[in-house]
N, CA, C, O and CB atoms as a CASP TS submission, in Angstrom:
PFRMAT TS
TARGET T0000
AUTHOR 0000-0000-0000
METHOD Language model
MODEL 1
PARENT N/A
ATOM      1  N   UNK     1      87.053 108.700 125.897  1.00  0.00           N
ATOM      2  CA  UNK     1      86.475 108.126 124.689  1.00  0.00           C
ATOM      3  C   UNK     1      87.564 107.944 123.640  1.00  0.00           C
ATOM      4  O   UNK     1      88.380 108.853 123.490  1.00  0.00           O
ATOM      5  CB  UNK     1      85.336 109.019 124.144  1.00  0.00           C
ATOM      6  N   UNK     2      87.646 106.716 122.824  1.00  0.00           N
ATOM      7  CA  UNK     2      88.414 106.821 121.546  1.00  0.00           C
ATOM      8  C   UNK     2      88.076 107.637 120.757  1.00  0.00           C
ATOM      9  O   UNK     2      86.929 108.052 120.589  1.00  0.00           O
ATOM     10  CB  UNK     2      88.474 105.833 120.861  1.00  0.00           C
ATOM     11  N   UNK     3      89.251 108.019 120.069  1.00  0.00           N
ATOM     12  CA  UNK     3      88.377 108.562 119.055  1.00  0.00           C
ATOM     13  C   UNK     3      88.946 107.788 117.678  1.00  0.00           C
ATOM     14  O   UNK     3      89.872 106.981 117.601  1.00  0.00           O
ATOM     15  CB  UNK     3      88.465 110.326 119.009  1.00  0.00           C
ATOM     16  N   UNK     4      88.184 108.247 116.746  1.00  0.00           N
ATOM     17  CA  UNK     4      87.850 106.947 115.603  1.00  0.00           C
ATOM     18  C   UNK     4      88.905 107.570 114.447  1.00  0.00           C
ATOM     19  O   UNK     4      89.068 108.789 114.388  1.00  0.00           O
ATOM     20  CB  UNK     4      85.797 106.800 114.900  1.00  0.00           C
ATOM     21  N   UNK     5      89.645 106.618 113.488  1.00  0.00           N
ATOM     22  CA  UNK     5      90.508 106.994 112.769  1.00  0.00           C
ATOM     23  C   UNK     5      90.820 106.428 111.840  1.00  0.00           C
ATOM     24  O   UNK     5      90.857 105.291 112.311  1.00  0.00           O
ATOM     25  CB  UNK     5      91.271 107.176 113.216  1.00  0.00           C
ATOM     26  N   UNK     6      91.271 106.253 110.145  1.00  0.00           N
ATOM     27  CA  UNK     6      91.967 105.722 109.233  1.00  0.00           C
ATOM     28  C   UNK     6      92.873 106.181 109.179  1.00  0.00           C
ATOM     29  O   UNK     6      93.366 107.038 109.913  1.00  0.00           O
ATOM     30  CB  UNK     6      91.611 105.633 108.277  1.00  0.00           C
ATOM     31  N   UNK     7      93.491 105.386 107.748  1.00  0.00           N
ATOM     32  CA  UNK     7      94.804 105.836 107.196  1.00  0.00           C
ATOM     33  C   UNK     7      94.249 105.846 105.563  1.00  0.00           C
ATOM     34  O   UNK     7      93.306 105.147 105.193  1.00  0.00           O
ATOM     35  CB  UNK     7      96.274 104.658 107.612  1.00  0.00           C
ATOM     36  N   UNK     8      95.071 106.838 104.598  1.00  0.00           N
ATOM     37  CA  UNK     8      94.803 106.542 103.369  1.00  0.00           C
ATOM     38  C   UNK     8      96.531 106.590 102.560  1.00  0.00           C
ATOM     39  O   UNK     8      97.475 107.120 103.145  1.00  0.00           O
ATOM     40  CB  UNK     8      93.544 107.712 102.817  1.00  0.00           C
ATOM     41  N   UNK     9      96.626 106.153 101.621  1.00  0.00           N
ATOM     42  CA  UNK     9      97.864 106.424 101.094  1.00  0.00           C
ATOM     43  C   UNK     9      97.854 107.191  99.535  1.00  0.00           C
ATOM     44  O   UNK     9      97.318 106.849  98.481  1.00  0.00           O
ATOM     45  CB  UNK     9      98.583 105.034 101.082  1.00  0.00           C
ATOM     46  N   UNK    10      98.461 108.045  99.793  1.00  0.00           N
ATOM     47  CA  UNK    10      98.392 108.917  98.192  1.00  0.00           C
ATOM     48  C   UNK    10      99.296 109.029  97.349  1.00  0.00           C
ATOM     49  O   UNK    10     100.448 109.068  97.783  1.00  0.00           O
ATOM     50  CB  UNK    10      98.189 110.228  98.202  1.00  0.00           C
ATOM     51  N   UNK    11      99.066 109.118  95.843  1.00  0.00           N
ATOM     52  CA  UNK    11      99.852 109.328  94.952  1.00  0.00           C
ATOM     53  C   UNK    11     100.542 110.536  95.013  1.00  0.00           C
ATOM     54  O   UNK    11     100.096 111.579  95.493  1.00  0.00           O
ATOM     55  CB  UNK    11      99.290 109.180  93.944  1.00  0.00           C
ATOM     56  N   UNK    12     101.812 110.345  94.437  1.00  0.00           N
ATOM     57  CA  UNK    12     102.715 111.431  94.275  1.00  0.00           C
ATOM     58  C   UNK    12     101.809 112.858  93.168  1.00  0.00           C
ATOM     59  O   UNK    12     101.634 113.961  93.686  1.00  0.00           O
ATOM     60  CB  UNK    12     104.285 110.608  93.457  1.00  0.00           C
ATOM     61  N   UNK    13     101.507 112.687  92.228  1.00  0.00           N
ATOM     62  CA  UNK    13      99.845 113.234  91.568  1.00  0.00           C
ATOM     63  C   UNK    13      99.092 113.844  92.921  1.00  0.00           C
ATOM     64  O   UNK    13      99.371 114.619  93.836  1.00  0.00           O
ATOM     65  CB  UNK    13      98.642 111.616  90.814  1.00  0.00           C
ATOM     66  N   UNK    14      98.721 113.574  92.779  1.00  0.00           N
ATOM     67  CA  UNK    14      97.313 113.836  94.151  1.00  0.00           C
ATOM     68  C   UNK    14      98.341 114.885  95.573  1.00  0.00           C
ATOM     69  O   UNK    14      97.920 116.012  95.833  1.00  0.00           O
ATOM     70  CB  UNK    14      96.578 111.429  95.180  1.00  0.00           C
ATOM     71  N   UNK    15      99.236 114.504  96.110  1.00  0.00           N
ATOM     72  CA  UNK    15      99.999 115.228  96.539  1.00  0.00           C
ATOM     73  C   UNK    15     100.323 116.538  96.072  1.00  0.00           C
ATOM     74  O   UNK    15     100.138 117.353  96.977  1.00  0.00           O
ATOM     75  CB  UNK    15     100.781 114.642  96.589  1.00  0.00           C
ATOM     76  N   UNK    16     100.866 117.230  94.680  1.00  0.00           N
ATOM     77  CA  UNK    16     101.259 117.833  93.756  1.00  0.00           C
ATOM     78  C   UNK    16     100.146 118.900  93.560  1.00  0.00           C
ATOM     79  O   UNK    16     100.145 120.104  93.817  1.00  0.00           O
ATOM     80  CB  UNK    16     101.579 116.955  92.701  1.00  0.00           C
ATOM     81  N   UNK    17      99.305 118.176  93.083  1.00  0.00           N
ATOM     82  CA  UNK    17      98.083 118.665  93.072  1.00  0.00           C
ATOM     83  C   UNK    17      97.186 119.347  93.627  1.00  0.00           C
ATOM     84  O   UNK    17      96.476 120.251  93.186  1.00  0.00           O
ATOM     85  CB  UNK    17      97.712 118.173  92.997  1.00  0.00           C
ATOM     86  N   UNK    18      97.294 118.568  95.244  1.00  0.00           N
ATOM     87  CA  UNK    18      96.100 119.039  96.100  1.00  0.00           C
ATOM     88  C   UNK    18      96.574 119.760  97.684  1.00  0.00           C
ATOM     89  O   UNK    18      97.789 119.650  97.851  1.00  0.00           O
ATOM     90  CB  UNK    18      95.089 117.579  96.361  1.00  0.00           C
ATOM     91  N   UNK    19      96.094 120.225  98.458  1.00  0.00           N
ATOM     92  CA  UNK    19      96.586 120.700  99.025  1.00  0.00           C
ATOM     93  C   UNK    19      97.014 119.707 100.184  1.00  0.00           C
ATOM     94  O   UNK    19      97.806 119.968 101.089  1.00  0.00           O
ATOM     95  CB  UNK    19      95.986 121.698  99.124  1.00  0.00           C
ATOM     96  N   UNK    20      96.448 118.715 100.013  1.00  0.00           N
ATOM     97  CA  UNK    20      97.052 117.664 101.012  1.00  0.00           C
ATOM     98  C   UNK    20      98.168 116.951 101.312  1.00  0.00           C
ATOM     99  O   UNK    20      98.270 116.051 102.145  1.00  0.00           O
ATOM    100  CB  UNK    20      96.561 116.909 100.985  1.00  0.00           C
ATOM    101  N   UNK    21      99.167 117.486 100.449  1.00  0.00           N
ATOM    102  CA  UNK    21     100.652 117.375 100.206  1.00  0.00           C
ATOM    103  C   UNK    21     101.206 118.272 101.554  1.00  0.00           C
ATOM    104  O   UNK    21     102.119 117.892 102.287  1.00  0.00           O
ATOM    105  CB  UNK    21     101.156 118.071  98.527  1.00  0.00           C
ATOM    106  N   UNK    22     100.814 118.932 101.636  1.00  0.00           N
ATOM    107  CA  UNK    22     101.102 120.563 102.551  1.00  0.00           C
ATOM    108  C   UNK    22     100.761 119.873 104.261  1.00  0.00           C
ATOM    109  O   UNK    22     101.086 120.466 105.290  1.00  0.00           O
ATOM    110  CB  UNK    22      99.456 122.330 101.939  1.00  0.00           C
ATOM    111  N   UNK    23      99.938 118.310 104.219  1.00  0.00           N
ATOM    112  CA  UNK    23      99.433 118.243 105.658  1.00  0.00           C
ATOM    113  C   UNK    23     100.204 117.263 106.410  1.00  0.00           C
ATOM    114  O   UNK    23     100.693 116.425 105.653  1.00  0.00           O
ATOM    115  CB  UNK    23      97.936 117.868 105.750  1.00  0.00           C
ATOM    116  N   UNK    24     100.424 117.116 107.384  1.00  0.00           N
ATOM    117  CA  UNK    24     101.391 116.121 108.345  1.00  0.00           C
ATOM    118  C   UNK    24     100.197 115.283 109.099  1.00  0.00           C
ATOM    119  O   UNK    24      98.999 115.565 109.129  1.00  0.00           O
ATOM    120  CB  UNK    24     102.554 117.102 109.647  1.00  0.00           C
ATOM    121  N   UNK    25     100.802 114.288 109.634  1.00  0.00           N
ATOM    122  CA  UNK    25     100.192 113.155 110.405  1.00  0.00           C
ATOM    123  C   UNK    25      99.370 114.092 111.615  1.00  0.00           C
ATOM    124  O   UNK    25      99.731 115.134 112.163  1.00  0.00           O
ATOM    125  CB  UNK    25     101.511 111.944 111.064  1.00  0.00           C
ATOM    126  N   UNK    26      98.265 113.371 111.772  1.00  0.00           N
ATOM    127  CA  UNK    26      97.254 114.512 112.927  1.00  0.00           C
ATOM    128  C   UNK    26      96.850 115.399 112.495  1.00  0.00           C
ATOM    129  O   UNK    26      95.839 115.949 112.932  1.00  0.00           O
ATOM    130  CB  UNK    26      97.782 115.208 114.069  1.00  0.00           C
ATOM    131  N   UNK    27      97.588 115.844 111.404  1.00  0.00           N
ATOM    132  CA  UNK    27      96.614 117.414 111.066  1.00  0.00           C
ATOM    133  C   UNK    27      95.254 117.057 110.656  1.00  0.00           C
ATOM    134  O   UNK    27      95.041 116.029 110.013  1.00  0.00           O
ATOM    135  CB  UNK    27      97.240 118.464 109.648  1.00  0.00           C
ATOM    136  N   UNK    28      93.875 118.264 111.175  1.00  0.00           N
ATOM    137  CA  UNK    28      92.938 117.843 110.832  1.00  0.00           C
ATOM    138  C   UNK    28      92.571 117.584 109.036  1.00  0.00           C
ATOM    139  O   UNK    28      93.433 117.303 108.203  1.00  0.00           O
ATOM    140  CB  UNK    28      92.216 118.651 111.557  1.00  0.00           C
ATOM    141  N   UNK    29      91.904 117.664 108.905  1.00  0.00           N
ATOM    142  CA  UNK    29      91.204 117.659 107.521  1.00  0.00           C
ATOM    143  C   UNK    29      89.750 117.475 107.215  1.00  0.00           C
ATOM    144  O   UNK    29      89.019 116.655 107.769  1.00  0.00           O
ATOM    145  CB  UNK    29      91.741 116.708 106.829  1.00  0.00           C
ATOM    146  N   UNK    30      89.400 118.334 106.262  1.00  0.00           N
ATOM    147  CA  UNK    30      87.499 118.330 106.187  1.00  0.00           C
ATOM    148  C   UNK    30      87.650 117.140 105.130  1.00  0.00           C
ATOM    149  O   UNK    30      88.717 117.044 104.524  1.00  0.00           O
ATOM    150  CB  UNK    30      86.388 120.148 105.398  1.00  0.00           C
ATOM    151  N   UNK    31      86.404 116.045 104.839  1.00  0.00           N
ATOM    152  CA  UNK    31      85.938 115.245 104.131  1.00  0.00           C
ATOM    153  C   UNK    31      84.586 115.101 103.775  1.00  0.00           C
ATOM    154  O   UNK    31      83.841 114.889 104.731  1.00  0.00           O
ATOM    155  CB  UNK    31      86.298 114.408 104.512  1.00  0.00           C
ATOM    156  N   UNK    32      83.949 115.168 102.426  1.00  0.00           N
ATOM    157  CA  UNK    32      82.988 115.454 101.978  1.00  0.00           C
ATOM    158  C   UNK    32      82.882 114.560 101.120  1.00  0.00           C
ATOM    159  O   UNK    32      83.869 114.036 100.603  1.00  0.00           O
ATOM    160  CB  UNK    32      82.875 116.552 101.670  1.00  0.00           C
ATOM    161  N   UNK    33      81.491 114.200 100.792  1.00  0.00           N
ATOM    162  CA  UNK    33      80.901 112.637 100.237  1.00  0.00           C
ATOM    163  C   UNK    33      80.463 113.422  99.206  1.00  0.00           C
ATOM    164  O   UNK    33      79.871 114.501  99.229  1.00  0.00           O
ATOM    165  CB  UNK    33      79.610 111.536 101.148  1.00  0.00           C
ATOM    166  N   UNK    34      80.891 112.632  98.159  1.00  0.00           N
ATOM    167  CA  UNK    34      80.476 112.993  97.150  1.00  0.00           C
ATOM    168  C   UNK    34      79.085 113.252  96.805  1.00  0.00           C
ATOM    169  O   UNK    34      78.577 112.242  97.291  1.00  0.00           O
ATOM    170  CB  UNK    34      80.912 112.325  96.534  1.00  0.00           C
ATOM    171  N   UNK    35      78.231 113.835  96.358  1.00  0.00           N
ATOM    172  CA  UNK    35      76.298 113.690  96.112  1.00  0.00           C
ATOM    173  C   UNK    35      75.725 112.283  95.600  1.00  0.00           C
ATOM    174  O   UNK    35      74.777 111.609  96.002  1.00  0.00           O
ATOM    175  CB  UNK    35      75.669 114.863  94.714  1.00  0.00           C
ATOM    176  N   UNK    36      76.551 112.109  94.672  1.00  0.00           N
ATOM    177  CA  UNK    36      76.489 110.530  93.811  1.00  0.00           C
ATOM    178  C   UNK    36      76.392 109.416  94.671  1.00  0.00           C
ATOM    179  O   UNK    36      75.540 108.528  94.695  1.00  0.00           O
ATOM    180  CB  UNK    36      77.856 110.155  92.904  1.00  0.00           C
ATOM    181  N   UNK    37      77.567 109.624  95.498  1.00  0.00           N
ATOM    182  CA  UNK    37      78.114 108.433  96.773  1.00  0.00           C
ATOM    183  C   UNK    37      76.520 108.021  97.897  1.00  0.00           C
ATOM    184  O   UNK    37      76.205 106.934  98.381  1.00  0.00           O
ATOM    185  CB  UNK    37      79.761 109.520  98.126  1.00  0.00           C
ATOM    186  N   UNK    38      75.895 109.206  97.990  1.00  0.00           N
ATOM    187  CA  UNK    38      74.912 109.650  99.111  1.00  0.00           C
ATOM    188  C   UNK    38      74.198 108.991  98.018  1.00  0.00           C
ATOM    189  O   UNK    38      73.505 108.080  98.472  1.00  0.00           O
ATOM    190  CB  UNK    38      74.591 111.351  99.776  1.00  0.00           C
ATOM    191  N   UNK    39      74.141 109.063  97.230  1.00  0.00           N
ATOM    192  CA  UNK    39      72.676 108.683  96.389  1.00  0.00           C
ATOM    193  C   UNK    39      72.755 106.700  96.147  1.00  0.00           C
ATOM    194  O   UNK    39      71.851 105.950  96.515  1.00  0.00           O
ATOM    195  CB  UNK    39      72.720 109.785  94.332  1.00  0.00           C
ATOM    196  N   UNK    40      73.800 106.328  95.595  1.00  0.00           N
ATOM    197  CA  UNK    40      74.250 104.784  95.792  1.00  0.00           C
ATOM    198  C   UNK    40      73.987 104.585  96.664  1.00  0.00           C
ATOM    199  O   UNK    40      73.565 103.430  96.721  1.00  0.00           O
ATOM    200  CB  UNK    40      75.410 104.273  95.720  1.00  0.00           C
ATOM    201  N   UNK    41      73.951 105.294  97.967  1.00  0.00           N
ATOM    202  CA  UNK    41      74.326 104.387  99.210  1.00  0.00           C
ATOM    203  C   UNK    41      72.608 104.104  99.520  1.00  0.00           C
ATOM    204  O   UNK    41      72.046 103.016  99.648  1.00  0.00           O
ATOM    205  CB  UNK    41      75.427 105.337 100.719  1.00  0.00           C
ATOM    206  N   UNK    42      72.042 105.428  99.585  1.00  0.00           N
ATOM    207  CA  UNK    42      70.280 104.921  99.909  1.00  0.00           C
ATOM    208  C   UNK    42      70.019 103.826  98.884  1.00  0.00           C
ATOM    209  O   UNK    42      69.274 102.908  99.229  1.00  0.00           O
ATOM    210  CB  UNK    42      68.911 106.327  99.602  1.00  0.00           C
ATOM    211  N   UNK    43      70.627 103.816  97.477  1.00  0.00           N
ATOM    212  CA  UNK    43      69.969 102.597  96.784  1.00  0.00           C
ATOM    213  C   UNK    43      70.253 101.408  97.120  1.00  0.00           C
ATOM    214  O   UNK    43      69.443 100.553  96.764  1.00  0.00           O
ATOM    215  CB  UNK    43      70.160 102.534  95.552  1.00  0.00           C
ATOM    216  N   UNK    44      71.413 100.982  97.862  1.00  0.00           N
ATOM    217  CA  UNK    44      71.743  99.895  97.684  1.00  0.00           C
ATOM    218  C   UNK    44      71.337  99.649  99.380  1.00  0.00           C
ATOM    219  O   UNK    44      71.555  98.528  99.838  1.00  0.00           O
ATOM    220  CB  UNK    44      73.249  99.693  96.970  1.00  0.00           C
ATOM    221  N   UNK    45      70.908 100.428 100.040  1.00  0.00           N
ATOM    222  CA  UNK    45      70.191 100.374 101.474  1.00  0.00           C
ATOM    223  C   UNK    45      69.076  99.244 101.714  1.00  0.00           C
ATOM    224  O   UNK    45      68.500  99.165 102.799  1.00  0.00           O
ATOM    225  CB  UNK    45      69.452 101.786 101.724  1.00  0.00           C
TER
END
């Protein structure tokens, strides 16, 4: 099976900042939708 994938590109900020500065290519990572995001999305459904 493939498995499914993006790319994102980050600010030097956001790097600095977050702990995602600390991660290399492949490393996993958790991603979480904002509550707001979940709520737009049924509206505009």
């Amino acid at each position: 099976a493939e498995r499914a994938w993006f790319s994102v590109s980050l600010i030097p900020e956001t790097l600095r900042a977050t702990t995602l500065g600390r991660k290399g290519v492949g490393d996993p990572v958790n991603l979480e939708v904002d509550v707001l995001a979940k709520h737009v999305e049924r509206l505009l459904a």
